[in-house]
N, C-alpha and C positions, 0 to 999 in steps of 0.2 A: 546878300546878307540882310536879315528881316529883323533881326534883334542886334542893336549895335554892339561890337566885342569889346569897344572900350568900358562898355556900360557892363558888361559881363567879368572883364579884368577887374574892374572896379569891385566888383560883388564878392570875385574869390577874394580877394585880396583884404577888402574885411574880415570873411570866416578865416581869411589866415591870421590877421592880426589877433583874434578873439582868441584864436587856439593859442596863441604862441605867449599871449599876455596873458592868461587863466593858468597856461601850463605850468609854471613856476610857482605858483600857489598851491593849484590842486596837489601835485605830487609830491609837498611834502606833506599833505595834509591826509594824504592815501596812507601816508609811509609811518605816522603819525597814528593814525585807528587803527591800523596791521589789516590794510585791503591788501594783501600780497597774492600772489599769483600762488596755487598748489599746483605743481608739474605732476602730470601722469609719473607712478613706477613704470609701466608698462610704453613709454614713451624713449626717444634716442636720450642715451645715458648723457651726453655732452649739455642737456637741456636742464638738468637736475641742480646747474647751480644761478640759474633762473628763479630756482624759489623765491619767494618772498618778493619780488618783483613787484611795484605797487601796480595792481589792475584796475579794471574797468574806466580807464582811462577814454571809453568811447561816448562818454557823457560829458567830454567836452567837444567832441565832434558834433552834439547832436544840440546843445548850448548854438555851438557858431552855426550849424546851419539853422536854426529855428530862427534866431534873430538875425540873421542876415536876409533870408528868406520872407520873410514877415514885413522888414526892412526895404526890402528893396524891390517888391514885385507890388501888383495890386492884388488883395488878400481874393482870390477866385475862389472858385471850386476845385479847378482841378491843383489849385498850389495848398487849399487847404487839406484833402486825398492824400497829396504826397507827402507832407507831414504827418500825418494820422500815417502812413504806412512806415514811415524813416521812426515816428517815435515809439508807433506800439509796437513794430518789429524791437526795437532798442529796450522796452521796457520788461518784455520777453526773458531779452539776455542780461539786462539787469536784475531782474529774479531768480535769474541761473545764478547769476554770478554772486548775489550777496549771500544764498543758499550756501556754496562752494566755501566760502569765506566765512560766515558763521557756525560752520558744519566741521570747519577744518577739511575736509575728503576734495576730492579732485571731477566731483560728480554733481550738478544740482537739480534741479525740475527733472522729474520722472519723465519718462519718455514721452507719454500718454497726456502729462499735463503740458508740456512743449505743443504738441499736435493740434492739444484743443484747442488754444491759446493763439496757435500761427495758425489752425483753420478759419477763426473768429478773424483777423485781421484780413486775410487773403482775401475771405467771401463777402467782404464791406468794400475792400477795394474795385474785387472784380465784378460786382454789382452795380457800383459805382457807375463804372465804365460803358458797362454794357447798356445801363439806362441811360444811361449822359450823351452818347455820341453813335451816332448813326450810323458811322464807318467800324465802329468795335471791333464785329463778327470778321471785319474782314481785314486777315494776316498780313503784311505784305511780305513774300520771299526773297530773301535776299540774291542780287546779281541776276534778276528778274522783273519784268514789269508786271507778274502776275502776283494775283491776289487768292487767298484759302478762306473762303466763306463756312466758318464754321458750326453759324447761324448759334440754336437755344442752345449749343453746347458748349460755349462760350466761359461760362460761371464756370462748371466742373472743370475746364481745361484751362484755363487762367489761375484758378483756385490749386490746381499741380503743378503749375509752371512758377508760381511765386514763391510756393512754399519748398519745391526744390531749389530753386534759386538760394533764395536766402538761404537755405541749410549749407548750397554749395559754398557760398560764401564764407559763410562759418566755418566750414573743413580747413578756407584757405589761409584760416587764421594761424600759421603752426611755427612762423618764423619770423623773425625782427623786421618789421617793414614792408611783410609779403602785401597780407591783404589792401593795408592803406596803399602801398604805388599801385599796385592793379588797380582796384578801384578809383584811385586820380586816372588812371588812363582812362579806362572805360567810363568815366563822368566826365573828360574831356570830350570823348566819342557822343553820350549822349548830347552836350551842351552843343556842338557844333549842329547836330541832326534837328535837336528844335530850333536852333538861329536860322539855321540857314532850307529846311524843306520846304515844298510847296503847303503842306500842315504847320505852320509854325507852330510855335507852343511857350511864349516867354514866360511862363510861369515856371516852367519844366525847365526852361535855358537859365532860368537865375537858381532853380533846385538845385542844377547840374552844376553849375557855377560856382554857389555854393558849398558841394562838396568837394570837389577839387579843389578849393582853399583851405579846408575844414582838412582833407586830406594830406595836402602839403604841410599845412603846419603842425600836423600830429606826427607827419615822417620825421620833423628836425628830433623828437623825443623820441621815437619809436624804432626809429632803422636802428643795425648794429653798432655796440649793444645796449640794447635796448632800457630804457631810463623808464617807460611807463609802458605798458599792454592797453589792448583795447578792452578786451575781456568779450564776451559774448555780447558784451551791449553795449559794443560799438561794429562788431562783426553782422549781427543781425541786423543793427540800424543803417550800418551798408550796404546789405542784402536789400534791406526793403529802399534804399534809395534808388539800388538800381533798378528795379523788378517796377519803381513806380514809374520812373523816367521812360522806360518799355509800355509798360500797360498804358501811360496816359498818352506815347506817340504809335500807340498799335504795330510796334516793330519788336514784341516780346522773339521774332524768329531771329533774333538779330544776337540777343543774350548767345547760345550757343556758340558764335563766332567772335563777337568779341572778346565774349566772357568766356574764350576756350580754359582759361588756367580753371574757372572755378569747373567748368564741363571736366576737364580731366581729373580735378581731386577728386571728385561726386565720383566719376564712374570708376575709378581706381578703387575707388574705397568699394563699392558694390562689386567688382569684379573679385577682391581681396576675399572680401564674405562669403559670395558664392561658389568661389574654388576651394576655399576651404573646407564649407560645410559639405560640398559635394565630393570634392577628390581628396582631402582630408592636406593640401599642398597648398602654398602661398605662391602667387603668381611676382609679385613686388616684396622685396627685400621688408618694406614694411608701408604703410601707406595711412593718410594720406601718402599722394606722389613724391612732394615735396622731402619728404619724411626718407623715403627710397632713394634719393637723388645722395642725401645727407649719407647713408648707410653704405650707398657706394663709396664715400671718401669725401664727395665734394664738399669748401667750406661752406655753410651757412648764408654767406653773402653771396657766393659763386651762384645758389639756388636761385634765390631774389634778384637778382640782377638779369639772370638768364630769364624767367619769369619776369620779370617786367620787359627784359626787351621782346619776347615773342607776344607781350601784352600788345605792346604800339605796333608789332606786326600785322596782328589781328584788329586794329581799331584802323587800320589803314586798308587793310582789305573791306573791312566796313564802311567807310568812305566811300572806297570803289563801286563796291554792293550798293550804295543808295545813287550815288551821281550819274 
């Protein structure tokens, strides 16, 4: 152990206190200007009385881990990376979402301005990287001691890997408490892998720390049913937390596997598009997955609960994979 866990207990456990003390205020204050959630028509009908929900509730995620973060680490390079990726990803979905909200519609940032927006962040983070640290180029593979030297291609393949990342993230935003418990898991996964590697990384182990407080105490408001949303800008400021906690411990090959829920909403939803535009037929009842699971019958909580435990499935074979 290279970063002591009591000094890491201590860190979440601030970003939880922040969330839990802030939450009480913010949402009536959400509820108060009419920040409410517009639910898709085209979304599961059970969800429609969700309206008005107060959102963007991920700007107090993103409150507790900047000053806890700030707070408790020594202000680096790479701990200040990971803020610049957790905020401009967040401030991304804070534009989606106040668009959504002063728009009335269920739609915000054009597709094209989302792209530009997440390629600008992606390509300063994986710049970052590539100039910063000598090992970058090289991947390490999981349940393997081999390494994938990807050399000058680096930038463009890092630069697709974050920006899928995060969008997966955002997909896995679809039900009370999904995205914040995965994400406490997989920021528990990363928090152990910079404490404890032969690469330590304590800036990244008090990020990850961080968010798993920041996590926990946004699930007491967020699980079923659910008292505040994250909104897109706190879905993408979890994407970029996790995409940065990879990029800055060069195990982005590791996303896939622990971060199998957010792999399966992404390619669920791509598989959905492509079947249909080609055979004119819907492979999943409706997708996101989690969306399918609902359509079959299951409750809402049944989903979340089953996704989170195959979350800590996955973040224990990733364990394995690194030790």
């Amino acid at each position: 152990m290279l970063v002591g866990i009591t000094e890491l207990t201590y860190t979440a456990l601030i970003s939880f206190l922040i969330v839990i003390i802030l939450a009480p205020i913010f949402i009536p204050m959400l509820t108060k200007f009419k920040f409410g959630q517009t639910v898709r028509n085209d979304g599961p009908k059970t969800h429609l009385s969700k309206n008005g929900t107060p959102t963007m509730g991920g700007v107090l995620m993103i409150l507790a881990i900047l000053i806890t973060g700030i707070t408790r680490s020594n202000i680096g390079s790479d701990l200040r990376v990971g803020l610049i990726c957790i905020v401009g990803f967040g401030f991304i979905g804070f534009l989606d979402d106040f668009i959504i909200i002063k728009k009335r519609r269920s739609l915000g940032l054009r597709a094209w301005q989302k792209i530009v927006l997440q390629l600008a962040v992606a390509i300063y983070v994986s710049y970052y990287q590539y100039t910063s640290s000598a090992s970058a180029p090289q991947l390490m593979v999981p349940f393997t001691d081999l390494v994938i030297n990807v050399g000058p291609l680096y930038i463009p393949i890092m630069t697709f890997i974050i920006i899928g990342t995060v969008n997966a993230v955002n997909l896995t935003d679809g039900l009370d408490g999904l995205a914040s418990g995965v994400t406490l898991i997989v920021s528990a996964f990363f928090m152990l892998l910079a404490s404890y590697s032969g690469t330590v990384n304590q800036e990244v182990a008090v990020l990850a720390a961080a968010t798993v407080g920041a996590c926990l105490g946004f699930l007491g408001f967020n699980s079923y049913p659910a008292k505040i949303f994250m909104g897109d800008t706190g879905s993408m400021a979890l994407g970029g937390a996790v995409v940065s906690f990879a990029v800055l411990t060069n195990t982005v090959l590791f996303i896939p596997l622990v971060g199998g829920i957010y792999f399966a909403e992404a390619i669920s939803v791509i598989l959905q598009v492509l079947s249909f535009k080609l055979t004119g037929k819907r492979i999943f009842k409706m997708a996101p997955i989690h969306h399918h699971f609902e359509q079959c019958g299951w409750p809402e909580t049944r989903v979340v609960f089953t996704f989170w435990i195959i979350t800590v499935i996955l973040a224990w074979f990733g364990i394995i994979a690194i030790f």
